[in-house]
N, CA, C and O atoms as a Tripos MOL2 file, in Angstrom:
@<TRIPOS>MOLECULE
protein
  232   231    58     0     0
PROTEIN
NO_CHARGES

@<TRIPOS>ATOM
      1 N         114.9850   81.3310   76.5980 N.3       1 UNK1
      2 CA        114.1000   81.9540   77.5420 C.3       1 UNK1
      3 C         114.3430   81.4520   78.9580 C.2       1 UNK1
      4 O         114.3520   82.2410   79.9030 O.2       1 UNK1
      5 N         114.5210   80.2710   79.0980 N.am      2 UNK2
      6 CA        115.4250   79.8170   80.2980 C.3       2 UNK2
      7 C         116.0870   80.5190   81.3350 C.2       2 UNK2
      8 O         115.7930   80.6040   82.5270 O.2       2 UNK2
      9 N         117.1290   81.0630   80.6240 N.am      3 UNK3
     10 CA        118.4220   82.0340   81.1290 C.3       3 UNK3
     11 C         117.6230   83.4680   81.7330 C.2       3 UNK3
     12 O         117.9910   84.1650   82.6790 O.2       3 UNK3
     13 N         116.1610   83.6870   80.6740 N.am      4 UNK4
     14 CA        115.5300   84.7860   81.0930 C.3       4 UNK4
     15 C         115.1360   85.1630   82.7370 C.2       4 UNK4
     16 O         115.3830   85.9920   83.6130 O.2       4 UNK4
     17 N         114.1600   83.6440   82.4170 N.am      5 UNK5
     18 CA        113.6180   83.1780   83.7440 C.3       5 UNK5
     19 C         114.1890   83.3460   84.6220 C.2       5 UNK5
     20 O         113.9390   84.2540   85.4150 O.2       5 UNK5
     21 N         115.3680   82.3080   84.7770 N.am      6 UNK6
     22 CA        116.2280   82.2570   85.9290 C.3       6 UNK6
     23 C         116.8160   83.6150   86.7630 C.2       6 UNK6
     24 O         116.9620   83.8180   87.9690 O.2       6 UNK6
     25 N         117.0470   84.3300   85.7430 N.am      7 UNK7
     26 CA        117.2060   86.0370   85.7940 C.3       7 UNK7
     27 C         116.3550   86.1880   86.4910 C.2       7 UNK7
     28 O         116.7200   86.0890   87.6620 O.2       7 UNK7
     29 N         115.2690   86.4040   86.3620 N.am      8 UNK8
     30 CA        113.9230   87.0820   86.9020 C.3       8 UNK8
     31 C         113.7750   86.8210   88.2480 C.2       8 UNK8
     32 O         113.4180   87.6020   89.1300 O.2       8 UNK8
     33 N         114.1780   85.2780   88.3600 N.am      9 UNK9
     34 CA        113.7340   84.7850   89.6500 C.3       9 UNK9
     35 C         114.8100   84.8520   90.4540 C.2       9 UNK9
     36 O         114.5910   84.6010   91.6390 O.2       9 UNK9
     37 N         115.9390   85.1280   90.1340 N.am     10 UNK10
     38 CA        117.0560   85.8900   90.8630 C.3      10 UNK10
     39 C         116.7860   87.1350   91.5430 C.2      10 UNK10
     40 O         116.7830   87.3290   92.7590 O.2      10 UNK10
     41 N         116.5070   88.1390   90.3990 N.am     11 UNK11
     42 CA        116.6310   89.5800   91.0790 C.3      11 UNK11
     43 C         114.9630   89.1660   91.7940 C.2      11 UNK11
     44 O         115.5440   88.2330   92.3480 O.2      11 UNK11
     45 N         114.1940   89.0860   92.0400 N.am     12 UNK12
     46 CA        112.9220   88.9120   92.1090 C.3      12 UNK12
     47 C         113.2090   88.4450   93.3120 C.2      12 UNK12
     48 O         112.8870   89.3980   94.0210 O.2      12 UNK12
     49 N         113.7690   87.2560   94.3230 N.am     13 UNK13
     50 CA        113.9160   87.5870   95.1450 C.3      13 UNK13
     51 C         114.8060   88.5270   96.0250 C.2      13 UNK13
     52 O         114.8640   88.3600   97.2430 O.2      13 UNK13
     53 N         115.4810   89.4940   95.4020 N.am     14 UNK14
     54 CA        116.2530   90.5050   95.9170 C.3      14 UNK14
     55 C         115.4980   91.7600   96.2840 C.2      14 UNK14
     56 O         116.1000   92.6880   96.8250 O.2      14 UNK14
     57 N         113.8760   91.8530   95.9470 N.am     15 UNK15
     58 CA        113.1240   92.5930   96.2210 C.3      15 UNK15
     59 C         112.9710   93.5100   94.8930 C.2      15 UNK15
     60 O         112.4200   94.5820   95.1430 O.2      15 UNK15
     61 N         113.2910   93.3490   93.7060 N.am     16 UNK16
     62 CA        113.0360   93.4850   92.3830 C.3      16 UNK16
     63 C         111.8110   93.5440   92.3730 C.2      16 UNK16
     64 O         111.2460   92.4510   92.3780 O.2      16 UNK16
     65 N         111.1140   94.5350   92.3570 N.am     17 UNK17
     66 CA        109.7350   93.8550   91.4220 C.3      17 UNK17
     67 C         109.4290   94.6870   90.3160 C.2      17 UNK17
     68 O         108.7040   94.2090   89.4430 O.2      17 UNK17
     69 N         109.9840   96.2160   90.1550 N.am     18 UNK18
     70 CA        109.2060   96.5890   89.0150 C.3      18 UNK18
     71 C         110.6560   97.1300   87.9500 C.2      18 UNK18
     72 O         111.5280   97.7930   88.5120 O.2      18 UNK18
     73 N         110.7910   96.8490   86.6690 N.am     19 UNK19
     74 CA        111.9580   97.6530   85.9820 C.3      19 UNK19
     75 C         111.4680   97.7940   85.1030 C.2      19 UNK19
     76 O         111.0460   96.8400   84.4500 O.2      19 UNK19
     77 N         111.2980   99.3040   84.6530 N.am     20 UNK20
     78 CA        110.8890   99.7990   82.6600 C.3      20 UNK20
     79 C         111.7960   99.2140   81.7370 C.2      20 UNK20
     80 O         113.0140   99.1050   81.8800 O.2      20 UNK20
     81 N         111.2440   98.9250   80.9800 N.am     21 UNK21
     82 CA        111.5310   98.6380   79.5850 C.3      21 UNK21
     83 C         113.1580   99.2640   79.1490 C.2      21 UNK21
     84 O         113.9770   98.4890   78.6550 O.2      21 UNK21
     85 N         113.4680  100.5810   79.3680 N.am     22 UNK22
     86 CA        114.7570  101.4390   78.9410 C.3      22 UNK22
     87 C         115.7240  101.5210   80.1380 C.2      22 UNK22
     88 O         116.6000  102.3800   80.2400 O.2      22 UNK22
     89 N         115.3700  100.1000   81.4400 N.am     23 UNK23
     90 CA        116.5300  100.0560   82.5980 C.3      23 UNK23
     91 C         116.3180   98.7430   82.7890 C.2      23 UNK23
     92 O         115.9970   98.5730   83.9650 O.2      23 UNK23
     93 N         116.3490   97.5970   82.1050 N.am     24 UNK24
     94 CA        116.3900   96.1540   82.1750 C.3      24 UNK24
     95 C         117.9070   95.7760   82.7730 C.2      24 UNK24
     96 O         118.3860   94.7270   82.3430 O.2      24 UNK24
     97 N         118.6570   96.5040   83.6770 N.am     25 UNK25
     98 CA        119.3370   95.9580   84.3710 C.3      25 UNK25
     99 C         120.9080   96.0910   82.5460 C.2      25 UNK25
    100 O         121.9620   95.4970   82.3160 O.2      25 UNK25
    101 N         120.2230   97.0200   81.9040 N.am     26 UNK26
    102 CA        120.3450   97.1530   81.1630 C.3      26 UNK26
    103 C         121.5520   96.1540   79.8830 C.2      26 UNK26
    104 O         121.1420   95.9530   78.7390 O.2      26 UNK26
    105 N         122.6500   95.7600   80.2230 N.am     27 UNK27
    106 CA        123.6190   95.7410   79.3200 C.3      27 UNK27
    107 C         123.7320   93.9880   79.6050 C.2      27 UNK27
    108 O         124.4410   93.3790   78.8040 O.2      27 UNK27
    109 N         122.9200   93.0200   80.9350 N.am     28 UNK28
    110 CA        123.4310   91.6920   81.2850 C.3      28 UNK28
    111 C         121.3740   91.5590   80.4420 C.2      28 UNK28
    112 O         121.1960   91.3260   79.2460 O.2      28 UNK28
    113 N         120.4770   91.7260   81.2170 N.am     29 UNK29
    114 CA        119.6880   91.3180   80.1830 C.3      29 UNK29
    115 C         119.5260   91.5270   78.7230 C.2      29 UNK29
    116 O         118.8310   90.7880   78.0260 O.2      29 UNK29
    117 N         120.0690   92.3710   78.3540 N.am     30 UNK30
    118 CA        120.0560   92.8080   76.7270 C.3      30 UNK30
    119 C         120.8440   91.5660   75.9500 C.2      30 UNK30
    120 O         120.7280   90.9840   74.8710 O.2      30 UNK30
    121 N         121.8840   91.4760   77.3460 N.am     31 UNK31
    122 CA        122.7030   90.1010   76.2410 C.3      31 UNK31
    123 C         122.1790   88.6420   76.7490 C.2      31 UNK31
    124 O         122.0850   87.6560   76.0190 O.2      31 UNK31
    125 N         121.9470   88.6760   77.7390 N.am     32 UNK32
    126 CA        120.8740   87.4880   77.4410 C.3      32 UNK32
    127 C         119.6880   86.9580   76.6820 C.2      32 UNK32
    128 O         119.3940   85.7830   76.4590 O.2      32 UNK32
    129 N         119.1240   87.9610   76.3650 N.am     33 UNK33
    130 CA        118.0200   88.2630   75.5490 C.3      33 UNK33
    131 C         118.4230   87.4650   74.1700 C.2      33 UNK33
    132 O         118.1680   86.3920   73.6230 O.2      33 UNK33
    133 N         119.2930   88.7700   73.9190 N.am     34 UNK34
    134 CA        120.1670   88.7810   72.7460 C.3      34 UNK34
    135 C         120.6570   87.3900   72.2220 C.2      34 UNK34
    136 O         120.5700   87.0410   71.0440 O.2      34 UNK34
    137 N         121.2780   86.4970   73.4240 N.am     35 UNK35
    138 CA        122.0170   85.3950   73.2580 C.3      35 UNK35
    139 C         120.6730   84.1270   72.8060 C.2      35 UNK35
    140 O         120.7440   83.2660   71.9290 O.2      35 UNK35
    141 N         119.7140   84.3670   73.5940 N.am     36 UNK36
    142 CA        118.7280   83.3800   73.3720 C.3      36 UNK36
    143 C         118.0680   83.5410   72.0940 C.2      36 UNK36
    144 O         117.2210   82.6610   71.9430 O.2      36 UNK36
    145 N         118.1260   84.1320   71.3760 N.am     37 UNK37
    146 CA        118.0010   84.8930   70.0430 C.3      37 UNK37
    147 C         118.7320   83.9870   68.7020 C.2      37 UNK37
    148 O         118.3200   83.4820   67.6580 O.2      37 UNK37
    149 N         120.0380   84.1180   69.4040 N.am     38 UNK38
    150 CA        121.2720   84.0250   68.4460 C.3      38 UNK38
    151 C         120.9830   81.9880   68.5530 C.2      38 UNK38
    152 O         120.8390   81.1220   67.6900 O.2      38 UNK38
    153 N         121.0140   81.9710   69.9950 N.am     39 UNK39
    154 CA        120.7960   80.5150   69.7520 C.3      39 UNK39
    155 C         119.7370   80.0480   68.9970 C.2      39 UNK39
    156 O         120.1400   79.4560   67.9950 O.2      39 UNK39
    157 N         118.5730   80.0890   69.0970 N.am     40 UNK40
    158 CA        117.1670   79.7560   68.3960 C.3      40 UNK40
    159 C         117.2500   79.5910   67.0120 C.2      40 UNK40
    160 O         116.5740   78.7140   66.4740 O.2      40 UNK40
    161 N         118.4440   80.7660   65.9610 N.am     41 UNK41
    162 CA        118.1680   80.4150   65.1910 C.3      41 UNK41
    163 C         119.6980   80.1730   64.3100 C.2      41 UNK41
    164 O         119.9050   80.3670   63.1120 O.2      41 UNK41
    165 N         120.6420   79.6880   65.3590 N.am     42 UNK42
    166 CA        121.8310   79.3590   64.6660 C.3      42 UNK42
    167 C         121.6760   78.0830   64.0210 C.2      42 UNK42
    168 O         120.8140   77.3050   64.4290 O.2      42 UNK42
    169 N         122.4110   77.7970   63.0740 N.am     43 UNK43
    170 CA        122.4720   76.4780   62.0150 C.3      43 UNK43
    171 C         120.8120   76.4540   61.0630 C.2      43 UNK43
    172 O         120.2680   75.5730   60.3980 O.2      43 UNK43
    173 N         120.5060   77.5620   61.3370 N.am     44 UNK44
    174 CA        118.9790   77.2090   60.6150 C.3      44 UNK44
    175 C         118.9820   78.3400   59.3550 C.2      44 UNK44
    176 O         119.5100   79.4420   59.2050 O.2      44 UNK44
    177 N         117.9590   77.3260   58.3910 N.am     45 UNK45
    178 CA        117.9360   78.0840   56.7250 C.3      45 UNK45
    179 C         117.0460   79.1080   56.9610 C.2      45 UNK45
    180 O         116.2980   78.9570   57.9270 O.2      45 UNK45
    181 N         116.9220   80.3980   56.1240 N.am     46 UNK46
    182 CA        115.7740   81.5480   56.2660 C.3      46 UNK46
    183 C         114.4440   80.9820   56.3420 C.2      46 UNK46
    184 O         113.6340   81.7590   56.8470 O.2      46 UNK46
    185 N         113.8860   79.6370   55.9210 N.am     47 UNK47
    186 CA        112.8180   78.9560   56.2880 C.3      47 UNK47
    187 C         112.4590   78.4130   57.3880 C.2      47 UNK47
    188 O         111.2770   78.3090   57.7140 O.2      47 UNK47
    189 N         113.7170   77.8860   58.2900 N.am     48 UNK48
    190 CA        113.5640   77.4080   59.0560 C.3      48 UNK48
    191 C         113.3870   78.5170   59.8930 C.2      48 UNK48
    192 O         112.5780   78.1920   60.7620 O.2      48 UNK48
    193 N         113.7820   79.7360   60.0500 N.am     49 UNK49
    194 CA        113.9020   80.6900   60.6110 C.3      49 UNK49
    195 C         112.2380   81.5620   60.5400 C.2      49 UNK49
    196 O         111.7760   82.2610   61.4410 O.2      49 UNK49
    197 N         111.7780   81.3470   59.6050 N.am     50 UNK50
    198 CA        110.3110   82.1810   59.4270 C.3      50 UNK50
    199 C         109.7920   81.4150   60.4730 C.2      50 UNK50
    200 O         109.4830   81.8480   61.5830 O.2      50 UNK50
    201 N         109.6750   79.8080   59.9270 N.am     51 UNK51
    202 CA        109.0230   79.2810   60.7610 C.3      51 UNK51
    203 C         109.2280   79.1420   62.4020 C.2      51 UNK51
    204 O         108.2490   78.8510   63.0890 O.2      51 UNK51
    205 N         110.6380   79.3770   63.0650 N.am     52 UNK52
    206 CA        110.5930   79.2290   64.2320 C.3      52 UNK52
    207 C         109.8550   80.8940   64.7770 C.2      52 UNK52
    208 O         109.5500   81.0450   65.9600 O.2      52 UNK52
    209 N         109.7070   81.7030   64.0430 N.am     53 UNK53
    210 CA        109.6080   82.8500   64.8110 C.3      53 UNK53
    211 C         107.7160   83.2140   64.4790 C.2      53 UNK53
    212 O         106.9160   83.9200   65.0940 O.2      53 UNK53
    213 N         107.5690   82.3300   63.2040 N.am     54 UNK54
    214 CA        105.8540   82.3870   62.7590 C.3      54 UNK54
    215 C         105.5850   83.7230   61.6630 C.2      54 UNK54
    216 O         104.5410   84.3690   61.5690 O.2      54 UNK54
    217 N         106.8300   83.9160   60.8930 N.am     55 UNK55
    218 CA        107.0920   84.9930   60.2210 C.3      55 UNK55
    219 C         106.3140   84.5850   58.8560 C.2      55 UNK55
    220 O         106.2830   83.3580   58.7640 O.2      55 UNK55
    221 N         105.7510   85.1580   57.8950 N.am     56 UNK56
    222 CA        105.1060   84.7970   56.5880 C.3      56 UNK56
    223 C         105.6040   85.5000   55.8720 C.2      56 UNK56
    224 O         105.7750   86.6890   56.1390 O.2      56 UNK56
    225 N         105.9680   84.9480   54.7730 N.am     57 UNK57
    226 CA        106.8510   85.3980   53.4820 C.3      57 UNK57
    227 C         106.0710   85.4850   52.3180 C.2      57 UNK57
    228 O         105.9480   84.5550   51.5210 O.2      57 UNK57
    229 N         105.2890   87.1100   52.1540 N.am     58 UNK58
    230 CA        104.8530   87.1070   51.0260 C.3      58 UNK58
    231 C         105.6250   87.2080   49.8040 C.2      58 UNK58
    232 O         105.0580   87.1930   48.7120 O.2      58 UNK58
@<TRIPOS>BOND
     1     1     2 1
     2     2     3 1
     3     3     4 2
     4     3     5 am
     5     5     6 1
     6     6     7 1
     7     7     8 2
     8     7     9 am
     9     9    10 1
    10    10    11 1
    11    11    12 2
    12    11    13 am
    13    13    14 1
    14    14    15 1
    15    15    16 2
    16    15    17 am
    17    17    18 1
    18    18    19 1
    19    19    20 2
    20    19    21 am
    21    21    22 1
    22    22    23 1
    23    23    24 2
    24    23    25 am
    25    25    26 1
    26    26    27 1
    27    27    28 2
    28    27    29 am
    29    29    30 1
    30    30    31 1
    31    31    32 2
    32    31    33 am
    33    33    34 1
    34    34    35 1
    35    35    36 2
    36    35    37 am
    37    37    38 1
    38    38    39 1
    39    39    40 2
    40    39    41 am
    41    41    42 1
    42    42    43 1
    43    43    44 2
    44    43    45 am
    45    45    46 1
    46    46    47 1
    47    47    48 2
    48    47    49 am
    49    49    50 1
    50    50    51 1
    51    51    52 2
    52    51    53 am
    53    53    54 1
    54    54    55 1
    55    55    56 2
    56    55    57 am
    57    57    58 1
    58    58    59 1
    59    59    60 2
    60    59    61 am
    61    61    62 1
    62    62    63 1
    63    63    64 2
    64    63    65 am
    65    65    66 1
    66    66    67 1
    67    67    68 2
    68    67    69 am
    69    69    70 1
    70    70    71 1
    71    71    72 2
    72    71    73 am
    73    73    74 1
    74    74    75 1
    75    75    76 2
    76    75    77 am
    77    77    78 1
    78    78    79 1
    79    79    80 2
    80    79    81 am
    81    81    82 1
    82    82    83 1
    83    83    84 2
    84    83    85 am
    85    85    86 1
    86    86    87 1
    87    87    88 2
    88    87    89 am
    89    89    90 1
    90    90    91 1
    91    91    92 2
    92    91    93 am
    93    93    94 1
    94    94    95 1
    95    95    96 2
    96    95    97 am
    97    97    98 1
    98    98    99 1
    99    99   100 2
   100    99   101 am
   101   101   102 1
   102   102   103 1
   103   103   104 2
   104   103   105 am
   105   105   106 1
   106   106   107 1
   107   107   108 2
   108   107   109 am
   109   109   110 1
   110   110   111 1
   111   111   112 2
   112   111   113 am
   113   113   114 1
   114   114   115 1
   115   115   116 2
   116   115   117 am
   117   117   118 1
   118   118   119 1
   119   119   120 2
   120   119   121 am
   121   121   122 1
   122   122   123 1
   123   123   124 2
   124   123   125 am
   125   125   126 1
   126   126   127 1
   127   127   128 2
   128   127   129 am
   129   129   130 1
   130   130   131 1
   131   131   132 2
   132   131   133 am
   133   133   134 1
   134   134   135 1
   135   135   136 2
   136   135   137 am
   137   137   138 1
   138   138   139 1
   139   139   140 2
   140   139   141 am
   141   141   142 1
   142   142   143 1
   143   143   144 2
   144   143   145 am
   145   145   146 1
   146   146   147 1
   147   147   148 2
   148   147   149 am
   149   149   150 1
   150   150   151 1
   151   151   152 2
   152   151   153 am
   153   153   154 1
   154   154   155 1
   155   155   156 2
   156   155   157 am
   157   157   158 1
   158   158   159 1
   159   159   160 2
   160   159   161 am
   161   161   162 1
   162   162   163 1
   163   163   164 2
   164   163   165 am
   165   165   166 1
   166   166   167 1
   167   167   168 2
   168   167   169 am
   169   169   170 1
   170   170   171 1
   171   171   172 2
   172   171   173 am
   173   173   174 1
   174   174   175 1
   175   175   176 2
   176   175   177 am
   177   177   178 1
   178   178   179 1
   179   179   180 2
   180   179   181 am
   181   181   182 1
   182   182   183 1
   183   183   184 2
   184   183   185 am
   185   185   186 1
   186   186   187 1
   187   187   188 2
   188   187   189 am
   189   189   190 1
   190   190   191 1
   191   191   192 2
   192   191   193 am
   193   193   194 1
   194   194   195 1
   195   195   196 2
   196   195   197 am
   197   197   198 1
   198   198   199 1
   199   199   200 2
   200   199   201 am
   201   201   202 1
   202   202   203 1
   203   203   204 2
   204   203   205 am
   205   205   206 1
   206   206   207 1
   207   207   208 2
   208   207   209 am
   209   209   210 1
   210   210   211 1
   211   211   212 2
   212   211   213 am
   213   213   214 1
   214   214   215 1
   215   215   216 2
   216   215   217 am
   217   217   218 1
   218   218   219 1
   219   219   220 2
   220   219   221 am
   221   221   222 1
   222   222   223 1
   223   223   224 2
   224   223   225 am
   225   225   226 1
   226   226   227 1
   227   227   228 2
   228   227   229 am
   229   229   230 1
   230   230   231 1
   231   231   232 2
@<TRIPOS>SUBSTRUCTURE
     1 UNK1         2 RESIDUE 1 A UNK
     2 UNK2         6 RESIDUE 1 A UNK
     3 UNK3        10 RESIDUE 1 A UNK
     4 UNK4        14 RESIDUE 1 A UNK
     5 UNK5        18 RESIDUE 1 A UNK
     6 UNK6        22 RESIDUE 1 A UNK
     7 UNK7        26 RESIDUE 1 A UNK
     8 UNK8        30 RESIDUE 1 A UNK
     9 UNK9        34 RESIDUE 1 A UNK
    10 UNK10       38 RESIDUE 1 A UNK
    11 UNK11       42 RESIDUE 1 A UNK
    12 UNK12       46 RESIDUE 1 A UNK
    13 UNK13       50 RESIDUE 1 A UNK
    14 UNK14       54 RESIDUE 1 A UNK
    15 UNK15       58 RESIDUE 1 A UNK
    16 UNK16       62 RESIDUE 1 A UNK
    17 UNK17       66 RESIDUE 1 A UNK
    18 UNK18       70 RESIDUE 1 A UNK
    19 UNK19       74 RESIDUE 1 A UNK
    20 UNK20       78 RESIDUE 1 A UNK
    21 UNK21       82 RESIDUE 1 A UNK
    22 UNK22       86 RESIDUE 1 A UNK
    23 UNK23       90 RESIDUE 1 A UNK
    24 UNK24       94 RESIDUE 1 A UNK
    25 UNK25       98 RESIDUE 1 A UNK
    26 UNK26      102 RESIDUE 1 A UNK
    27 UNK27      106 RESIDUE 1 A UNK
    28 UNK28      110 RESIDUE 1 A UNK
    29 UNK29      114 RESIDUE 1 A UNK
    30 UNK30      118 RESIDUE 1 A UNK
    31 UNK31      122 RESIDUE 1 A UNK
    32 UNK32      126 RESIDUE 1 A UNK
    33 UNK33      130 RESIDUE 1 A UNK
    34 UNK34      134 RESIDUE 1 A UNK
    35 UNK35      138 RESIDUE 1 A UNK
    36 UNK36      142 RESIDUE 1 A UNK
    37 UNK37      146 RESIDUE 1 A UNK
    38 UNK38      150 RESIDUE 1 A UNK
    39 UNK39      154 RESIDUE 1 A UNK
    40 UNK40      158 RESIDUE 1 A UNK
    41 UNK41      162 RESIDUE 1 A UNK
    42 UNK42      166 RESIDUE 1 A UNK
    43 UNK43      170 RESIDUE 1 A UNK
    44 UNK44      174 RESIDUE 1 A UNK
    45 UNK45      178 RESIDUE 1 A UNK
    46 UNK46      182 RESIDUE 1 A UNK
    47 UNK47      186 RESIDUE 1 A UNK
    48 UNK48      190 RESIDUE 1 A UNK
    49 UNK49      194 RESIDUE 1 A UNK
    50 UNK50      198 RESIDUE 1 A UNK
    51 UNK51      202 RESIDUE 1 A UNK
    52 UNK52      206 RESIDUE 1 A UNK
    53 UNK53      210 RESIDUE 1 A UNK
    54 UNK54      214 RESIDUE 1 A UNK
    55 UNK55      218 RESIDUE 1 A UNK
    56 UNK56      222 RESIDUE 1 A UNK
    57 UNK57      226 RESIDUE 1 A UNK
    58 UNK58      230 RESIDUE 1 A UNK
């Protein structure tokens, strides 16, 4: 979420202030997103994984 931030507060001072949901600057935040994702739950078991995200396994 970091990488998110920093994003934000980049374009944000470029006079950024409003972007919908389906034009996120589209294809560099998607993979950042994406990447912070991939990190969170690399090297981790499907348990460890419920639990980082607060998922319940009936």
């Amino acid at each position: 979420m970091t990488r998110v931030i920093e994003y934000w507060k980049k374009h944000s001072e470029k006079g950024v202030r409003r972007l919908r949901s389906n034009n996120l600057d589209d294809n560099l935040l998607r993979d950042v997103m994406i990447q912070e994702v991939v990190d969170r739950i690399k090297g981790k078991t499907t348990e460890e994984m419920h639990e980082e995200f607060g998922i319940k396994n009936d």
